[in-house]
Every structure is written in structure tokens, then in C-alpha cells.
C-alpha positions in Angstrom: 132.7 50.9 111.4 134.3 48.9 108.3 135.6 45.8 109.1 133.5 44.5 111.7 134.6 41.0 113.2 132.8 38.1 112.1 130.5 37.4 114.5 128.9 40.7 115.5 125.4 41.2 114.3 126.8 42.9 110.9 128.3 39.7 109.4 125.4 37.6 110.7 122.7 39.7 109.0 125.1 39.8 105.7 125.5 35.7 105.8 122.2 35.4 105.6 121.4 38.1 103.5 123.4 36.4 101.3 122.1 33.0 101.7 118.8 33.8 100.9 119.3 36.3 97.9 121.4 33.3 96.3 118.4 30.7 97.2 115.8 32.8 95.6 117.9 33.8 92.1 118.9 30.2 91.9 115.1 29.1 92.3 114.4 32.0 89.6 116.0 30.5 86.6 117.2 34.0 86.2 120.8 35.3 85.2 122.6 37.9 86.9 122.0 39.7 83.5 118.7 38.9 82.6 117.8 40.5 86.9 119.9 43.5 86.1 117.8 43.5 82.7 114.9 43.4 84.5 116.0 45.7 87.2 116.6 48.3 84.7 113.4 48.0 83.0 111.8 49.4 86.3 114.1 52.4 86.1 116.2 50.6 89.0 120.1 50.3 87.8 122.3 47.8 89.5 125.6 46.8 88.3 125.6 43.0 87.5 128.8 43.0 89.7 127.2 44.3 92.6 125.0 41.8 92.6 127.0 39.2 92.5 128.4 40.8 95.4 125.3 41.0 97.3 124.8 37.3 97.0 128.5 35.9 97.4 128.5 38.1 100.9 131.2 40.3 99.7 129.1 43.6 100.2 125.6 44.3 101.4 123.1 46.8 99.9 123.5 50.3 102.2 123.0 53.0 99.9 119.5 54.2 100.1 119.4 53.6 96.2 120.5 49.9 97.0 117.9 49.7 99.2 115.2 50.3 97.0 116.8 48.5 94.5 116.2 45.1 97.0 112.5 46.5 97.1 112.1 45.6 93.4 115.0 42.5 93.3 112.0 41.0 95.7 109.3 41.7 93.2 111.2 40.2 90.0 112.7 37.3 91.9 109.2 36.7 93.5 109.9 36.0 97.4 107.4 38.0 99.8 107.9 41.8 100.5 110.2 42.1 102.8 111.9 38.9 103.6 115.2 40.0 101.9 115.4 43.4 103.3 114.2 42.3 106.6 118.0 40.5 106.6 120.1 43.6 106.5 121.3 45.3 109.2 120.7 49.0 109.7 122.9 50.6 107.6 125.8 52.7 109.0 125.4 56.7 109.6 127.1 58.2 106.8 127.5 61.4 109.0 130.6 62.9 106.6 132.0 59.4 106.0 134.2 59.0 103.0 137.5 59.1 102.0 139.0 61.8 103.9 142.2 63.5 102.7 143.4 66.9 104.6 144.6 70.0 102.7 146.6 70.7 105.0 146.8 69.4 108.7 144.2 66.9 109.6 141.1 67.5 111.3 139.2 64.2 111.0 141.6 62.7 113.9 142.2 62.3 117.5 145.5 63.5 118.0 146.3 59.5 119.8 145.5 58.4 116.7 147.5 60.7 114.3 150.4 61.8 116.6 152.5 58.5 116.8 152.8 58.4 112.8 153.5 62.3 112.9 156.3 61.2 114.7 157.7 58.3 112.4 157.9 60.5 109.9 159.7 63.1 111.5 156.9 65.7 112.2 156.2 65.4 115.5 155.0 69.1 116.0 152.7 69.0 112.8 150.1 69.6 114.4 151.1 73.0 116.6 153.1 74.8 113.9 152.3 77.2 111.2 153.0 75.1 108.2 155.4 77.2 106.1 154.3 76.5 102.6 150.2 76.9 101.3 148.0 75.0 99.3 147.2 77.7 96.5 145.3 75.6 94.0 144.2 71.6 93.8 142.8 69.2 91.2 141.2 65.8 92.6 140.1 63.6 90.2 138.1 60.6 92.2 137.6 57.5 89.9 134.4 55.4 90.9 134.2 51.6 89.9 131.7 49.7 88.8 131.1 48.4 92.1 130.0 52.0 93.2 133.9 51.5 95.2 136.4 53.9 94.9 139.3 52.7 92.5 142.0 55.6 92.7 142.5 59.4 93.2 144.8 61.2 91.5 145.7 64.7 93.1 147.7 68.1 91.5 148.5 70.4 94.0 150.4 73.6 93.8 152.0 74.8 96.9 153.5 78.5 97.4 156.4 79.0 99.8 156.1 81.4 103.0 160.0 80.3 103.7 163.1 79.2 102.0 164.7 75.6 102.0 160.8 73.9 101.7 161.0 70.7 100.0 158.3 68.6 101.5 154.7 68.1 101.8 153.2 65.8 104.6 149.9 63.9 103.2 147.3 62.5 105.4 144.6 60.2 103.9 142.4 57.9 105.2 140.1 54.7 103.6 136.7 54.8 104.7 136.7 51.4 104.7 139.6 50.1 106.4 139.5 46.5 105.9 139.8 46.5 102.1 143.4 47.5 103.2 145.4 50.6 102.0 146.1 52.4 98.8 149.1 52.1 97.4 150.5 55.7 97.0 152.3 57.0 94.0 154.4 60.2 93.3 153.5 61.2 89.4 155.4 64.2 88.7 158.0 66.3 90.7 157.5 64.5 93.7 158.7 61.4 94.9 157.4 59.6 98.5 159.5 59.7 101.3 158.8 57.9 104.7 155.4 56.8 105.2 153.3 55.2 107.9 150.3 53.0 107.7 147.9 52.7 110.7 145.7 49.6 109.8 143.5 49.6 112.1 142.4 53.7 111.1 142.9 53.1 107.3 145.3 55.9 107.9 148.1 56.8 105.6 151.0 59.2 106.4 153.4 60.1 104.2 156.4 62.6 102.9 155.7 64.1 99.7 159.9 64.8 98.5 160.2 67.5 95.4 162.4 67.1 92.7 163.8 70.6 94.3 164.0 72.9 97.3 161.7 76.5 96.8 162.3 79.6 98.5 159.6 82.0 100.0 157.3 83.2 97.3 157.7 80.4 95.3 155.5 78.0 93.7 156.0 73.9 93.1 153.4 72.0 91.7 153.2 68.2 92.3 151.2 65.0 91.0 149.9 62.0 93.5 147.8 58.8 93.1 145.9 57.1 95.9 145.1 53.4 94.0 142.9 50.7 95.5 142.8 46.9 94.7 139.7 45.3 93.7 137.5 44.3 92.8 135.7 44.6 95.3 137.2 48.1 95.7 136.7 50.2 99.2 133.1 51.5 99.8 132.5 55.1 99.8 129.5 55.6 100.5 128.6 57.9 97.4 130.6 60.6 98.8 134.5 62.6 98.3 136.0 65.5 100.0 138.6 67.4 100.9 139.0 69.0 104.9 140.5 72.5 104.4 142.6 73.9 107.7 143.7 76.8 106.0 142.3 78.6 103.0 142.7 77.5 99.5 142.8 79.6 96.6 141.3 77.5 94.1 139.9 73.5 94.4 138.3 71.9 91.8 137.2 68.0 92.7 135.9 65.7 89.3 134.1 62.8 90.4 134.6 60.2 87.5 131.7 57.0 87.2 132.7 53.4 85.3 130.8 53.6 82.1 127.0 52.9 82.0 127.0 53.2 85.9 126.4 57.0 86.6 123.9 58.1 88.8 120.8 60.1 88.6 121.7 63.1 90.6 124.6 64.3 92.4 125.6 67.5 94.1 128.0 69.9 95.7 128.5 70.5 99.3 130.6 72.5 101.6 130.3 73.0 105.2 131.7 76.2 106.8 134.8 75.2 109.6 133.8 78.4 111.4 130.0 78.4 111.5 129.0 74.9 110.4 126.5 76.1 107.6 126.1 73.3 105.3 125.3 74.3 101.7 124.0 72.1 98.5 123.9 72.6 95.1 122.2 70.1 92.2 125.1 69.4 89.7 124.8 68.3 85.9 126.7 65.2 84.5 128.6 65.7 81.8 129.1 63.1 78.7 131.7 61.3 79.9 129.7 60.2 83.0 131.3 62.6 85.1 130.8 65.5 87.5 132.4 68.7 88.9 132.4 71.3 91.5 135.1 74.0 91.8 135.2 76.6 94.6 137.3 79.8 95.1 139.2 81.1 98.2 137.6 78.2 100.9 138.2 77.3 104.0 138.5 76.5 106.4 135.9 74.0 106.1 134.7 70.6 104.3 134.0 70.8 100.1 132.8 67.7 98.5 130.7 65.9 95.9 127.8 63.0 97.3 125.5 61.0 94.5 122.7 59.1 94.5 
């Protein structure tokens, strides 16, 4: 997990990861620039901010992509094969890491966890009762850093009423990496944010999503979030979004949006099936503004994302 305490085998194996890295690029000569120059020559591409990263200690390479990018960092800087990857711990199972938001109620938590900010809020029964209004369409536009971190995600979602009087929406997201901290949460259009929890220890965020107005059954509202990290270094997430679906949606389309110059090779679309657990993949194209989409109609319940190289 995130935010191991110093100490631990983690921390010890990234102090001296970094200690060594920064040994052998001063003994180089080199320039971050000139290494990612270099780097990039060999069809390797590494952000010169991640590697200053890598050798301050404030990240570790853990992408499989990283790793092989160490592979060839230990050929141009010209230490033996090896004795810089040997320092990194095994990297963590990604096993549907990432930053988890739930279209609806949440699935990706132990009701201990969950239930005691359910309750500052004022839903305590969230989880047992039909939720009277549904997710009919929803936009996610996930905006990735420089740093291969996530910077922000902004969210428009439009909700139909199955009763009168509805005027909320409860929102549940969590950081992958909870010690970069929170997100700060905005309301962008007919929405403003009501009482909201934080659960530090989780990276877990609940929180009231107020409209401007009150709808009655059959009626449609359609709101505007944003989820916004700090950085740099901005939260890992592990080359991966998606969105948990309780109940079906009619419509979700997720763009996954990269820092210029830093897109990656391939990426693809996934979804898993809440019901039978079939996993299906699909190559996707980047477009010209190093970006990426998937759209799917009438899913769920289940898990719909977008993972990268």
C-alpha cells in the first residue's frame, strides 16, 4: 500500500535506490536532459521530471515500462547490469488499483471503512437502499501529468429522478495513493458541495453533491465536478482509471488526457462484468492531442476503464 512508513523494506530499497542512481549520473557528466536524450534515442521515453524523481527518492520506477527504462538508464550511465534494479523493491500488484470513483454506491470498500463517513454526512443507510435517482450518462475526463501522476478529473453526470424532492448526489472517490493527500473537490456547474468527509488513512473522500434545484420523478439534472491533485509530484496511478458501476448506466464515455510529448505507446479499454467476472480488452488509438477514449453503452454492473503502457 501507498504510504508505507519509513523504515519498512519499501523506503529502504528506495533510499538506496536513490543514492546510487544519483552517484552514477553525477559520476556520468551527464544532464538530466542529455540521459533523457539519450534514453530516447533507444526508443525508451522518460520524462526528465521523473527522473529527477527517481534519484531525489520522491518516486521509484514500478511501471513495467519504468523498469525497462532502468535496464537501459544502466547501459548509458555505465554501472553493471543490474546493480540499479537489483535496489528496488518488488513492485506492488496493481490487481485493479487506481483511482476508484463509484457510479453509484461503492463496491471497492469494507463497509467499517465506508460506513462511519456514510453517516457524517447523513446517509447512514446508503448502502441498503434503492437510490432514488440513476446515473443515465457520464463524461470523465482524467488528466495525466508529466510525472505519469494523475493531476485532476473532471466529471459530467446526468442523473434521472425515480422520485420527487431529489436534490443530492453522494460521491465516493478514493486516491490510489493515499499519502500524496486528498483532492480538493470542486462543484463546476449546477452543483455545489455539501458536507464531506475525508478518511486519510483510505484516501477516501465522501461527499454531498447539492443542485442548484430540487427534480421530480422523470426528470433529468445534469451536473459538473473536479477531483484536483497537488503536485508535483502528483498521486501515482499506476497507468490505469475507472469507474465501478452498481447499477446500469446508459451511456459512459472516459478520455484519458497525457501532458504533451509524454503519451504512451499503447493503451486500451477494459471492462469486467459485475455478474460473471469476464474481463474484456480492446487496443485503442491515440488521437492528436495525446489523448485516448473508450465509450460504452447500457453497462453494468461492473468495472469500465482505460490502462496504458
Amino acid at each position: 500500500m501507498a504510504g508505507s512508513t519509513a523504515g519498512d523494506g519499501q523506503d529502504s530499497g528506495r533510499t538506496a535506490f536513490a543514492i546510487q542512481l544519483r552517484a552514477a549520473i553525477a559520476t556520468s557528466g551527464l544532464s538530466l536532459d542529455r540521459i533523457q536524450a539519450r534514453l530516447r534515442a533507444r526508443g525508451v521515453v522518460v520524462s526528465v521530471t521523473a527522473l529527477s524523481y527517481w534519484q531525489s527518492g520522491k518516486r521509484q520506477p514500478e511501471r513495467q515500462s519504468s523498469l525497462s527504462a532502468v535496464r537501459t538508464l544502466e547501459e548509458i550511465l555505465g554501472v553493471p547490469a543490474g546493480s540499479l534494479l537489483g535496489l528496488l523493491p518488488p513492485p506492488r500488484p496493481r490487481g485493479g488499483a487506481g483511482k476508484r470513483q463509484a457510479g453509484g454506491e461503492p463496491m471497492s470498500f469494507p463497509r467499517q471503512v465506508l460506513q462511519p463517513l456514510l453517516e457524517k454526512v447523513g446517509a447512514p443507510h446508503a448502502l441498503d437502499r434503492q437510490q432514488p435517482l440513476k446515473m443515465v450518462g457520464l463524461h470523465d475526463l482524467c488528466e495525466i501529468a508529466a510525472d505519469g501522476g494523475q493531476r485532476a478529473v473532471t466529471a459530467r453526470a446526468v442523473f434521472q429522478a425515480a422520485a420527487d424532492g431529489q436534490d443530492r448526489w453522494l460521491l465516493v472517490y478514493t486516491q490510489d495513493d493515499p499519502a500524496a493527500g486528498a483532492p480538493e473537490l470542486h462543484a463546476v456547474r449546477n452543483c455545489r458541495v455539501g458536507r464531506a468527509e475525508v478518511d486519510e488513512a483510505h484516501g477516501l473522500i465522501v461527499a454531498e453533491l447539492l443542485f442548484d434545484r430540487p427534480i421530480n420523478r422523470g426528470e433529468t439534472h445534469l451536473i459538473e465536478y473536479t477531483l484536483t491533485n497537488s503536485g508535483p509530484p502528483y498521486p501515482e496511478c499506476r497507468n490505469t482509471h475507472y469507474r465501478e458501476f452498481r447499477r446500469p448506466v446508459r451511456e459512459y464515455l472516459l478520455e484519458v488526457r497525457f501532458a504533451p510529448g509524454t503519451a504512451p505507446g499503447r493503451c486500451w479499454q477494459y471492462s469486467r462484468n459485475g455478474a460473471t467476472g469476464t474481463l474484456a480488452r480492446r487496443a485503442l488509438k491515440l488521437d492528436g492531442a495525446d489523448g485516448v477514449h473508450a465509450v460504452v453503452f447500457d453497462f453494468g454492473p461492473g468495472v469500465f476503464g482505460i490502462d496504458w503502457d
